[in-house]
C-alpha positions in Angstrom: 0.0 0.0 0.0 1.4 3.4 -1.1 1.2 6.0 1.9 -0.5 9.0 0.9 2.8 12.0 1.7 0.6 15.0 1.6 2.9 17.8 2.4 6.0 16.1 3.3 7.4 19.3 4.8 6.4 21.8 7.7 4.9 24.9 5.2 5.8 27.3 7.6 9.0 26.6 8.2 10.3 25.6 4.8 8.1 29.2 3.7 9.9 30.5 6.6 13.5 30.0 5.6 12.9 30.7 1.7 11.8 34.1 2.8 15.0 34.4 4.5 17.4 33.1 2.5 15.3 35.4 -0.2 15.8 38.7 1.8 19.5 38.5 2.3 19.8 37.9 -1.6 17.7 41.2 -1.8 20.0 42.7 0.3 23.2 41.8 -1.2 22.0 43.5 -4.1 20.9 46.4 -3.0 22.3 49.3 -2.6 24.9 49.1 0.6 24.9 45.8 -0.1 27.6 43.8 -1.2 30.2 45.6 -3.6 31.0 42.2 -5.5 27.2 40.6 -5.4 26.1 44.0 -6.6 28.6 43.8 -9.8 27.0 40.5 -11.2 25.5 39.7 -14.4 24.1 36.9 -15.9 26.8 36.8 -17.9 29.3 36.8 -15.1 27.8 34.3 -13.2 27.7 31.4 -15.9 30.6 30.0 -14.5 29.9 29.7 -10.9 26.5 27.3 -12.2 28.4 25.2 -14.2 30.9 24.4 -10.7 28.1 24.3 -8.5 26.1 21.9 -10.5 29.4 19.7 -11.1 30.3 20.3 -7.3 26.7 18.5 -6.6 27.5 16.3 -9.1 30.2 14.8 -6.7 28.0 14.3 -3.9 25.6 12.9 -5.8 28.2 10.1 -7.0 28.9 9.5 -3.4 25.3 8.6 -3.0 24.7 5.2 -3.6 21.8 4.2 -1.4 19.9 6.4 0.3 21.2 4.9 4.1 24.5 7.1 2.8 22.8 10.2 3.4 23.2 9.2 7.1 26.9 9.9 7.5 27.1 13.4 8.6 29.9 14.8 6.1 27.6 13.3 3.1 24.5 15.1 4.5 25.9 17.9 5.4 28.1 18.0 2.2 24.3 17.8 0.5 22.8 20.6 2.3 25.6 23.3 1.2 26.4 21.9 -2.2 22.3 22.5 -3.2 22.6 25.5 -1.1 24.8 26.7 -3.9 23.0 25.6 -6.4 19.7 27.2 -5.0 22.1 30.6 -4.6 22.7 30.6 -8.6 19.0 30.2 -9.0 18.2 33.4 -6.2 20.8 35.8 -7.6 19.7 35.1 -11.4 16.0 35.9 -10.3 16.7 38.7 -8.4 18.8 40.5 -10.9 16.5 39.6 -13.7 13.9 41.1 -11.3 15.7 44.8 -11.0 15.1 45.1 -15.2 12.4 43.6 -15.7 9.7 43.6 -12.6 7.5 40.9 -14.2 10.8 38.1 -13.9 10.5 37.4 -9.7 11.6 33.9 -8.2 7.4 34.1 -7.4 7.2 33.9 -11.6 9.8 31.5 -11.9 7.6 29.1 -9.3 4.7 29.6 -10.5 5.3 28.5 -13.5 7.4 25.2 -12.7 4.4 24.5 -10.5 2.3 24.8 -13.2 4.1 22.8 -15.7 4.7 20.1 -13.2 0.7 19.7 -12.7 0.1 20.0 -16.5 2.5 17.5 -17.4 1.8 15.0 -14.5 -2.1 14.1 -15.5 -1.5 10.9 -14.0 -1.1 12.5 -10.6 -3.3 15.8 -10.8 -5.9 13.9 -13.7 -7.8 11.3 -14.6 -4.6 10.0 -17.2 -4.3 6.5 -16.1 -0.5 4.9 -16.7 1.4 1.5 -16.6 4.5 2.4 -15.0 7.3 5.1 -16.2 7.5 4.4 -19.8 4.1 5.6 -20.0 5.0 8.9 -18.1 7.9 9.8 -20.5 5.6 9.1 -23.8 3.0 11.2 -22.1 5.2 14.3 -21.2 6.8 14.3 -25.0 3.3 14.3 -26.0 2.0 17.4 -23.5 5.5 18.8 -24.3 4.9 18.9 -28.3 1.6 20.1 -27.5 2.9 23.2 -25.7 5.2 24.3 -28.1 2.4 24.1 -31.0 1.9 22.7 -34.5 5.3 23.7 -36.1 7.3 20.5 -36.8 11.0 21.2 -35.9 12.8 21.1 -38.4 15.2 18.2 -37.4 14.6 16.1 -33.9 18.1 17.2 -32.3 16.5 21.1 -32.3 15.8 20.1 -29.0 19.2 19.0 -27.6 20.9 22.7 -26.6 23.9 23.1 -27.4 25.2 24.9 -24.1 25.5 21.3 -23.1 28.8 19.7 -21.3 29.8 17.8 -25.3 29.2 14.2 -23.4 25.9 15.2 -22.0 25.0 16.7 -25.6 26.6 13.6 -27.0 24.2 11.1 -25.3 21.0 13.6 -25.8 21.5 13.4 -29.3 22.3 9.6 -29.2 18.9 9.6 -27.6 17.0 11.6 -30.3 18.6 9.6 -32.9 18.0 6.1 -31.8 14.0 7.3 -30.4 13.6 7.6 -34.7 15.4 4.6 -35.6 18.4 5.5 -36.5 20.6 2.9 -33.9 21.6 -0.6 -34.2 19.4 -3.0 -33.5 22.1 -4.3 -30.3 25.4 -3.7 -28.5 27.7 -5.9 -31.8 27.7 -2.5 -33.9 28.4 -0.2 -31.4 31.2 -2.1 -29.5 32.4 -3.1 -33.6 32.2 0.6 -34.5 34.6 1.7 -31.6 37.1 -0.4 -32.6 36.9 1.2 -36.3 37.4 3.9 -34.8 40.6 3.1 -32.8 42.1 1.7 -35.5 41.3 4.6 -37.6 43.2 6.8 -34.7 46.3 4.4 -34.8 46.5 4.5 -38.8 46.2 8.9 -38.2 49.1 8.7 -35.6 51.4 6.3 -37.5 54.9 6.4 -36.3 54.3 9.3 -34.4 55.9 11.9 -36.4 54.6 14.3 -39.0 51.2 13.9 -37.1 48.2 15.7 -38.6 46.3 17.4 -35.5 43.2 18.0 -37.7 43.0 14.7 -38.3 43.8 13.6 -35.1 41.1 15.2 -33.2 38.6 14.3 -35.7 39.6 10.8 -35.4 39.7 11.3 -31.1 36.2 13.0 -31.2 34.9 9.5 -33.5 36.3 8.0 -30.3 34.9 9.7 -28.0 31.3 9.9 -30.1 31.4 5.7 -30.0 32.0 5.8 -26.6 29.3 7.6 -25.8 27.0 4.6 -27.9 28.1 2.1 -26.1 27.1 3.7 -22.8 23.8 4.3 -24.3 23.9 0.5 -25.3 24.9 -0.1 -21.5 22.3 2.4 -20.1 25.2 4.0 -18.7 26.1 7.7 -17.7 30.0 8.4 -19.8 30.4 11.5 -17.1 29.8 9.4 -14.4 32.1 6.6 -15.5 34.9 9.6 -16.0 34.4 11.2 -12.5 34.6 7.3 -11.0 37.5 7.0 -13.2 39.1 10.5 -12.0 38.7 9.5 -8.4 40.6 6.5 -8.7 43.3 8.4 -10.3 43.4 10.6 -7.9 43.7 8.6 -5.1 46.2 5.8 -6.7 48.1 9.2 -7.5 48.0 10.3 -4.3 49.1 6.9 -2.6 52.4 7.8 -5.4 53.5 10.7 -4.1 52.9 10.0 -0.3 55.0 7.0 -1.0 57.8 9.0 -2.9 57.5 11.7 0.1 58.3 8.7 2.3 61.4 8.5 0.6 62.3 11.9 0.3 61.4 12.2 -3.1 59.3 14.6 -5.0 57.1 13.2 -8.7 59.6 15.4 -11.1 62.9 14.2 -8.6 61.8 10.3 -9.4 61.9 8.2 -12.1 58.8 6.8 -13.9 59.8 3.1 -12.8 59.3 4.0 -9.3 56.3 5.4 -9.7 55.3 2.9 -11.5 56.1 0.4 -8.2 54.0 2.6 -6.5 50.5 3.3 -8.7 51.1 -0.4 -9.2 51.1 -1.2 -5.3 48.1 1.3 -4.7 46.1 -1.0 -7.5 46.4 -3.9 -5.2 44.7 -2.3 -2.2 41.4 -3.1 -4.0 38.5 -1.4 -5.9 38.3 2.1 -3.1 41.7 3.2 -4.2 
């Protein structure tokens, strides 16, 4: 039996800190406010979303079941990194709001909250569904709806390109393969990826008199067949490249705190010893 949530948070306290947290943005901005708050644009900003969101990212990888959430660095790792997230989201409103009176975080709201109940029929109407599949046909369709009659003109109109280039890769993997256009399984994909490796190798040659046009088309095939693989796998490339990143991080790590052990510094070493040593941090298991 599903429990019924209702409002699974105290309204006034949750109304309580929003209004809050959304006076001191006000007041950052405003005038006596804060000098370097007060200089932001949207412009100038754009960076500081992409590192929050990435920052959350993180957390979010460390997140594996929901019990994790009960070690008190996670959770409270999770409370500030969506606190800067939410920030991004205040200060954008609020200066949006000090051109143009009719953009408010209340307009912002209003309309997610809208779009959420139009596009969840299921939960707020009389749309009956068999599980999620039918949820995703029946938001493309409301979606389509919404934007009107005019056919796009090609189906990856609606992948933006802002997008990190893996998470734009596998959106327009998506698109493509939703029309058809895919292999029927995992052979071509895995087949095409070693075309294109051997494509690379035949680019590099010997190594000299390398052609770096070619080269990076050659890389970006790579990376492109990589990205259809994980579709194939239902996995996330990013996510498989922070995991990676981690590992190298803390194999490197175990390196240099075992050349510091021996007096020695990376640059001061030769690549055989650290080799010994990335090689011994590989045999303490799959957390290094």
């Amino acid at each position: 039996m599903v429990q019924d949530k209702g409002m699974p948070y105290n309204e006034e306290r949750s109304l309580s800190a929003l209004k809050d947290v959304l006076n001191t943005v006000y007041r950052l901005r405003a005038p006596g406010g804060c000098p370097w708050d007060r200089e932001q644009t949207h412009q100038s900003l754009r960076p500081f979303l992409v590192e929050e969101a990435y920052e959350t990212l993180e957390i979010l990888d460390r997140i594996k079941t929901p019990a994790d959430l009960g070690n008190p660095k996670i959770r409270q790792n999770f409370i500030e990194e969506w606190g800067d997230v939410l920030l991004q989201i205040l200060l954008h409103a609020e200066i949006a709001s000090e051109s143009d009176a009719a953009i408010t975080i209340e307009a912002i709201a209003k309309y997610l909250n809208e779009k959420l109940i139009r596009r969840h029929p299921h939960v707020f109407g009389e749309v009956k569904v068999d599980g999620a599949k039918d949820v995703v046909q029946n938001w493309e369709q409301i979606k389509k709806a919404e934007k009107g009659s005019a056919a796009p003109v090609s189906v990856m109109d609606s992948v933006h390109k802002g997008l990190p280039p893996l998470a734009r890769t596998m959106k327009l993997i998506q698109k493509v393969t939703k029309v058809g256009f895919q292999w029927p399984d995992l052979k071509g994909p895995t087949e095409k990826l070693q075309e294109e490796v051997d494509e690379l190798k035949r680019a590099l040659g010997d190594g000299k008199n390398i052609d770096a046009e070619e080269a990076e088309s050659e890389l970006g095939d790579i990376l492109f067949s990589v990205c259809n693989v994980a579709h194939f796998l239902k996995l996330d490339p990013e996510a498989a490249l922070r995991s990676t990143l981690r590992k190298f991080e803390t194999r490197f790590r175990h390196v240099e705190q075992g050349l510091a052990a021996q007096g020695k510094k990376p640059e001061t070493s030769t690549l055989e010893e650290m080799d010994d040593l990335w090689n011994e941090a590989k045999k303490r298991g799959p957390k290094s």
